[in-house]
Every structure is written in C-alpha cells, then in structure tokens.
Legacy VTK file of the C-alpha trace (Angstrom):
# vtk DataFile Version 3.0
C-alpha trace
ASCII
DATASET POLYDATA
POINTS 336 float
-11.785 24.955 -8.772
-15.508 25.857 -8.052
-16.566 28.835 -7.859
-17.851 28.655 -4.609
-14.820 26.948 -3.533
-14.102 27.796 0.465
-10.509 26.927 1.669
-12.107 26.458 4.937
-13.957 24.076 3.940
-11.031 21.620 3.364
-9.360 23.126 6.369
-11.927 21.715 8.816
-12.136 18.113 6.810
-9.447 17.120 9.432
-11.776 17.236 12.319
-13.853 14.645 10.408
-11.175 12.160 9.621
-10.298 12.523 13.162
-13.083 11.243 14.456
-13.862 8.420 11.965
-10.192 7.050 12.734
-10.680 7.456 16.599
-14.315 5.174 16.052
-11.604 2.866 14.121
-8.967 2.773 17.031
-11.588 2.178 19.008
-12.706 -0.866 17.088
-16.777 0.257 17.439
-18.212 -0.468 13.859
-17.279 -4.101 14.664
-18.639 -3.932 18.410
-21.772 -2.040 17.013
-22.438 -4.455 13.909
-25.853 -6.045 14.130
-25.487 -5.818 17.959
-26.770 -2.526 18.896
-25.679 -1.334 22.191
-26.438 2.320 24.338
-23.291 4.667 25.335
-22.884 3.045 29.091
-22.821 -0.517 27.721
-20.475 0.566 25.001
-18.102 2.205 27.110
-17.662 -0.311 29.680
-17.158 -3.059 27.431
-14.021 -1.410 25.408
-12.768 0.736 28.873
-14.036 3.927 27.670
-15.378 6.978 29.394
-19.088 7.376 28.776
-19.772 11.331 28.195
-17.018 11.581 25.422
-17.555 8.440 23.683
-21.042 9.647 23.507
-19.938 12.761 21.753
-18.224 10.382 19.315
-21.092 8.241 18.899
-22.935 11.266 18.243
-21.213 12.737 15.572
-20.661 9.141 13.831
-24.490 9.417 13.455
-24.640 12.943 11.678
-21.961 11.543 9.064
-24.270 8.358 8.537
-21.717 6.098 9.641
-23.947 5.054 12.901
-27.578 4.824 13.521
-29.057 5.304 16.660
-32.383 4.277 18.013
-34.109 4.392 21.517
-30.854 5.607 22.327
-28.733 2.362 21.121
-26.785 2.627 17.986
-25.407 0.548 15.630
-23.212 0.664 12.906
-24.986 2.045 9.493
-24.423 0.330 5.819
-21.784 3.073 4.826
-19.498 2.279 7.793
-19.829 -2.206 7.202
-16.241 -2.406 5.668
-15.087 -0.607 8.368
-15.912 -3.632 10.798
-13.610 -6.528 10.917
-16.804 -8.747 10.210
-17.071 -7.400 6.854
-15.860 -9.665 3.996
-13.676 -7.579 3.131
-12.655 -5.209 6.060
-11.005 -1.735 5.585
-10.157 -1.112 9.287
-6.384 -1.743 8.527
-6.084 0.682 6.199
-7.919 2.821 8.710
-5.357 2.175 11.323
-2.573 2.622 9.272
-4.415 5.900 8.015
-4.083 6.515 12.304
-0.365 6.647 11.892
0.068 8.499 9.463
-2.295 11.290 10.974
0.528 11.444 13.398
3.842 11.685 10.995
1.948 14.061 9.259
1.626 16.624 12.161
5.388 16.658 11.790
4.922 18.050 7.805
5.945 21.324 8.848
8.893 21.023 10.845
9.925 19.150 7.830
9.766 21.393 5.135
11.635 23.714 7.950
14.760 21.454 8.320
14.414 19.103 5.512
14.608 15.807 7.851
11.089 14.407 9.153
11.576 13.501 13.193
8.861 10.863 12.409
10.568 8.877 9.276
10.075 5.264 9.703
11.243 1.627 8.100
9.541 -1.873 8.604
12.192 -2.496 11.281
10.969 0.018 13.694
7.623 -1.303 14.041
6.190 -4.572 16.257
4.118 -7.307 15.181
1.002 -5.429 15.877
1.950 -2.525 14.038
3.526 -4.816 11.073
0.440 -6.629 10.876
-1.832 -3.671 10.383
0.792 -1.971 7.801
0.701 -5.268 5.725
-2.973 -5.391 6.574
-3.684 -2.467 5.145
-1.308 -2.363 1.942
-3.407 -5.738 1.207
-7.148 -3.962 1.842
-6.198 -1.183 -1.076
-3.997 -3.742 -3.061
-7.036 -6.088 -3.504
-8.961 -3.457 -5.185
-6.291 -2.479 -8.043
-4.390 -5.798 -8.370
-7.266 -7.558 -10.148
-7.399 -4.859 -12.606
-3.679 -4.561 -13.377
-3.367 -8.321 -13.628
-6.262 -8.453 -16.166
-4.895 -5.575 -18.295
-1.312 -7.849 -18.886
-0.618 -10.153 -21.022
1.763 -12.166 -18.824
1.270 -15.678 -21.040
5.031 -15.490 -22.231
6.273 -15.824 -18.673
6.817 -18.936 -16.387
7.890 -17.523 -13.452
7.452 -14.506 -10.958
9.676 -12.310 -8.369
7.517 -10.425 -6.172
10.166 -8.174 -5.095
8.736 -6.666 -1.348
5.281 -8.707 -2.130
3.777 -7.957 1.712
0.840 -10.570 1.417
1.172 -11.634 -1.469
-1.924 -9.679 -3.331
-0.123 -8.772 -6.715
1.059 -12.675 -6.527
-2.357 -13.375 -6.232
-3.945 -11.681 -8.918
-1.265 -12.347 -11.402
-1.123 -15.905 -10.332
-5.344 -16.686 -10.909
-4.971 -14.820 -14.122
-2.402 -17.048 -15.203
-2.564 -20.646 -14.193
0.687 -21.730 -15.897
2.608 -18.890 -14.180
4.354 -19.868 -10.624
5.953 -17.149 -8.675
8.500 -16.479 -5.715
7.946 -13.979 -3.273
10.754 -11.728 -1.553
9.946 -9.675 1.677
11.724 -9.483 5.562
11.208 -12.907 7.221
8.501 -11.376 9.552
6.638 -10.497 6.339
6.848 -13.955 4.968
5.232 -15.316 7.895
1.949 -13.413 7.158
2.414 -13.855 3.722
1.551 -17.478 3.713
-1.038 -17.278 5.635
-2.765 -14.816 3.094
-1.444 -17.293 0.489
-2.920 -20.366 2.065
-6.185 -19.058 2.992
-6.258 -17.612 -1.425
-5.707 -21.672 -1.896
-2.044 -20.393 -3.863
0.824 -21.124 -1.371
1.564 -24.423 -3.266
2.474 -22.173 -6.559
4.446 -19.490 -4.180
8.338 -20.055 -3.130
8.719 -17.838 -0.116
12.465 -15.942 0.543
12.859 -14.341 3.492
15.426 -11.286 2.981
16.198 -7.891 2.886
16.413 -6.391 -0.655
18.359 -3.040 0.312
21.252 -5.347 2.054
20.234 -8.799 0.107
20.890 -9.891 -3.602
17.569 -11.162 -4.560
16.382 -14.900 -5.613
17.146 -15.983 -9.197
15.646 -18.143 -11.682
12.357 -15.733 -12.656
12.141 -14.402 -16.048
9.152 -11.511 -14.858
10.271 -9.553 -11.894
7.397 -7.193 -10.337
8.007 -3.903 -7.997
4.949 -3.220 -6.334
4.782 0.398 -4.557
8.108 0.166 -3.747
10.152 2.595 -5.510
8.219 5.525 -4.429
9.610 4.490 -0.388
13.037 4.751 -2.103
15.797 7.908 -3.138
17.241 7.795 -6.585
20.173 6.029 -5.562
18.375 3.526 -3.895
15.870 2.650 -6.750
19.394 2.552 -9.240
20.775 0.179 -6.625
17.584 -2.067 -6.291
16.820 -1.774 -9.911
20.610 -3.399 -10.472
19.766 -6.035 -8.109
16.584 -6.966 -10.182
18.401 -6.744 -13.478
21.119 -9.682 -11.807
18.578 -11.790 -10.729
16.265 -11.772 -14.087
16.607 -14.389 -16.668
17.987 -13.282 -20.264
15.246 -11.400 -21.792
13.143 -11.132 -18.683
11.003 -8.419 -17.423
10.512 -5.780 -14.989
7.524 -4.361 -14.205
7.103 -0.977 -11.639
3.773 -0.709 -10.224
3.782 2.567 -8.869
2.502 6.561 -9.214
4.307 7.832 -12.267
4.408 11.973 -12.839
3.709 13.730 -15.535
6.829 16.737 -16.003
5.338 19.195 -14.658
4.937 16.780 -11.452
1.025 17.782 -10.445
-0.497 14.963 -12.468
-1.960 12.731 -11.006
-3.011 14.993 -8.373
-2.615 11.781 -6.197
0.550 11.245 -6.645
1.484 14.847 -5.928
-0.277 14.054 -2.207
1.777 11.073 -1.694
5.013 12.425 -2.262
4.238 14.415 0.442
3.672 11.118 2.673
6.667 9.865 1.774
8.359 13.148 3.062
6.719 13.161 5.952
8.347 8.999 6.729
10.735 8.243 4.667
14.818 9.469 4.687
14.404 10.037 0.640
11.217 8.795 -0.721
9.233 10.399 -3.547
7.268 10.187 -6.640
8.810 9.737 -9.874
8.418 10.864 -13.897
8.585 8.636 -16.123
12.020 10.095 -17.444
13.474 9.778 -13.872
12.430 6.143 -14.239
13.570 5.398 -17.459
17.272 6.990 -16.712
17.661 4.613 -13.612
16.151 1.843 -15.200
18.817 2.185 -18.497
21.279 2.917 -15.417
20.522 -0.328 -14.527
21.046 -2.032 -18.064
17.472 -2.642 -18.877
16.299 -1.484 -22.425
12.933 -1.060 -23.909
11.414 1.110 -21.116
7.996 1.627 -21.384
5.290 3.321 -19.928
2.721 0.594 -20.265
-0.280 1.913 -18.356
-0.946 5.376 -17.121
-3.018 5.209 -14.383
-4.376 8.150 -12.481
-5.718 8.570 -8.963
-5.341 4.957 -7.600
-1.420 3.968 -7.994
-2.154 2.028 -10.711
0.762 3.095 -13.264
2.883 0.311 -15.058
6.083 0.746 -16.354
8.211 -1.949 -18.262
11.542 -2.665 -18.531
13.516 -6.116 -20.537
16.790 -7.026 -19.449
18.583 -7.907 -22.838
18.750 -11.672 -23.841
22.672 -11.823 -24.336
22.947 -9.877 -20.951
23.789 -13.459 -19.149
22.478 -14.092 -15.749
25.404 -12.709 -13.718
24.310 -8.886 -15.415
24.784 -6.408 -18.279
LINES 1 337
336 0 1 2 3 4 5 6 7 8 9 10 11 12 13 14 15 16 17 18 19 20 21 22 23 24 25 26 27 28 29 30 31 32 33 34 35 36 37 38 39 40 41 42 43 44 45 46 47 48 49 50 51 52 53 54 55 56 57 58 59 60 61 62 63 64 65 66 67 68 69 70 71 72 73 74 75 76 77 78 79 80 81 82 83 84 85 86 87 88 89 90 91 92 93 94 95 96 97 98 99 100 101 102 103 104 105 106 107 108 109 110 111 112 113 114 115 116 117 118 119 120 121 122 123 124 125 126 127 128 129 130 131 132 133 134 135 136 137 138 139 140 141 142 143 144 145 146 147 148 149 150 151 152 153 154 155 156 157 158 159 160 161 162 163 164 165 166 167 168 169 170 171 172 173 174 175 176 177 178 179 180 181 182 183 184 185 186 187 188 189 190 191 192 193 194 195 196 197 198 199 200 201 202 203 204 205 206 207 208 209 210 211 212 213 214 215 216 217 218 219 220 221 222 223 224 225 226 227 228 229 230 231 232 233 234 235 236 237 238 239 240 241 242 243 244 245 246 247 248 249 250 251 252 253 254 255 256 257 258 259 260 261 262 263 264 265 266 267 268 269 270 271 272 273 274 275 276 277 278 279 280 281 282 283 284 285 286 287 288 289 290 291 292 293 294 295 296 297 298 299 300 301 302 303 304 305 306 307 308 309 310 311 312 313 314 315 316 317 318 319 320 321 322 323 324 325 326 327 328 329 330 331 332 333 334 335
C-alpha cells in the first residue's frame, strides 16, 4: 500500500464508473464519434433531458473521455473503443459492467443472509440482454484467447469440445493456431445462434460443429479427444464442477484432454488479487459460484477420473490460468 494511500479515495471511484457506464447506456461515444453535436441536439436525438445530460457531458470531458469545443463535443481518443464504430468495440462489456453495478448493490444483504436476491442464470435474461452478456464475454475473451492459444502446444489433437463456448472466441484462437484441428462447440440453443454468426463473420464456421444443449441437464457431444472449459467453473459450486467435470471425462476420447481456463488461487486465496474480486461477483449472482485453488481443482478433477493434473499456466490479473487434466487411455469411452 502507498504511503499516502486514502481509503476515500477508492471509496468515491464509484461515482466515476457511474457515470462512464450511464454515457455507455446511453450509447453517446458512438452518437458523438466524428460527429460532434451541442447538449440540445444531443438530447433530443436519444430522448434525453438537456440540463442533466449536460452535467454528464461535462464531467465526460474532465476524465478525457469527451472533448468539447464551441460548446459541441465529441468523443476523445481514450473513449473510441467505447463506440460501437470502433473495430473492436468495448461497449458490451460496458453494459454488462451496467448489470453488474446493480447485483452488486445487493453485496451486503448477501454477506447478511448468505443468498444474493439478485443471483442470475442465462435463462433469466432476453435476447437483448443475452446478446450483450455474450457480447461482452467475447470483447475481453478476444484479448486473452490469442495469447493462451499461442502458449499451447495443441498439435497432438484433432478435435475440440468447447464446452459453454458463447461465441466461439477460444474456438477461434485455438482453431487459427492450429489449422489441422476442427472443433465442436456446446452452449444453450439461443447461444448457438450468435455463435455462428461470430463464426461466419471469423471465416471458421465450416471447421465448427454446433450442439445446442444444456451441460448442467445434458450429457455432452462425443468424439473430441481435447475438451476446453472456458470461465466456466468459477459460475459453478463444487458439486457442480465434480458433476460437469464427469460429464467431460464421458465424452473425451481415451487419452484425451481437459483443459480449465479459469482464475486459479493460490492457498492462502488473495492471489491473484483479481481473482479474490471476482469471487465476490460470483457471490453477488450466482447460487454457489466461486474461485478455486488449484488443490480444490485437482481433487474434483481426480473425482472425476482424470489423472495427470496440472497446473499448466499461472496467470495473474486477466483470467488467464490453465489447468490440465488426461482422461486415461484404457478408461474406454463410456468412463473410468
């Protein structure tokens, strides 16, 4: 900590956040990119009222996010990925940020009863919200998935189970890495619709089988010899990683290979820092979610009947830990 640390200082950095997220909702670093426009015209053309969505407009400019000139502002170089005109936009992951602004103002209540009021699943949201969840998982996938692709040696493998892929961005990665490797990809039907179209438009749908299904009620698609869980586990209990983790070990070839992509603790459970944070979120919206050590993964894992499991890759601050698991080669397809 430095020494002139002030806990009020990260008290306030809420009021910040706040404001950059309501700018998101609001969609105005794409109205505002390259097409400056003053307060009035802004806040007729999105239905807004003028003297507070100058306040916002206002404060956007004093965190360099916005510039304004002649009284006309515009969105400012910081804020570009935050427009949907960007090539790579960030305003899902902005949106979903939006949501979870508000199951986190349930965080106490939680700790008070143990049960969040504001736990959700995949089921509970509409398209629109589904969209911008998936939306979002692939904005901060894209960054990480190149580099965990490039840091395996998948040439042994032929074929891929994307276990819960969303759009398809670990697929991705590991599938331009590899150009030998084909892959099937296993999310809720509404899912898979998306998915190909992320697929298609990355020019890899015809190397992708897509299963619709539900892997906590589902057995899961056979005939892959590398299986991949993707920030999954962490939305998971114990139980429910030892059941899904079974699932995976059934539908593996002999000698196949699981791979959790995922924050992985150290003991004492405040390393990475980042992980410690998201365990948090998945208090605050999930029934039993959490972040895991390495020995809680490797006793569900050999629960499972895998063997050999390793940490491969101890990543830090970004969710990019790697942990390996073979299913044994005279385990037959049916299980251990």
């Amino acid at each position: 900590m430095k020494p002139d640390y002030d806990v009020l200082d990260d008290i306030r950095r809420f009021q910040r956040s706040r404001v950059i997220l309501t700018a998101a909702e609001l969609d105005l670093f794409t109205r505002l990119d390259g097409a400056p426009m003053d307060a009035p015209s802004l806040a007729r053309a999105i239905g807004a009222a003028e003297r507070p969505l100058t306040r916002v407009l206002d404060c956007l400019v004093t965190y360099g996010l916005l510039e304004k000139a002649d009284g006309r502002y515009r969105t400012a170089a910081p804020a570009a990925a935050l427009s949907d005109r960007h090539p790579a936009p960030v305003r899902a992951m902005a949106l979903h940020s939006a949501v979870m602004w508000r199951t986190w103002s349930h965080l106490t209540e939680t700790v008070r009863t143990g049960e969040s009021p504001a736990r959700h699943t995949a089921d509970d949201k509409d398209d629109h919200a589904l969209a911008a969840f998936i939306g979002a998982m692939h904005a901060i996938g894209r960054r990480v998935a190149d580099d965990v692709a490039a840091a395996l040696d998948l040439s042994p493998y032929r074929r891929l189970l994307d276990v819960g892929g969303g759009s398809g961005v670990y697929t991705m990665a590991f599938l331009r890495r590899n150009p030998a490797l084909t892959a099937v990809l296993f999310d809720l039907p509404r899912v898979i619709r998306m998915t190909a179209e992320w697929l298609r438009a990355d020019g890899l749908l015809d190397r992708v089988t897509l299963a619709g299904g539900n892997f906590e009620c589902d057995e899961l698609p056979g005939g892959c010899d590398l299986a991949l869980l993707s920030a999954i586990a962490h939305q998971n209990s114990p139980a429910e990683n030892r059941a899904l983790f079974a699932k995976v070990f059934r539908a593996l070839e002999p000698g196949g290979t699981l791979l959790v992509r995922d924050h992985v603790m150290d003991a004492s459970r405040t390393e990475p820092a980042a992980g410690a944070q998201f365990a948090i979120n998945m208090l605050v919206s999930t029934a039993g979610g959490d972040t895991y050590t390495f020995a809680e993964y490797r006793r569900d894992l050999e629960a499972a009947g895998f063997v050999e499991v390793t940490w491969l890759r101890s990543g830090r601050e970004r969710m990019d830990s790697l942990v390996s698991a073979r299913k044994p080669a005279g385990a037959g397809k049916g299980g251990a």
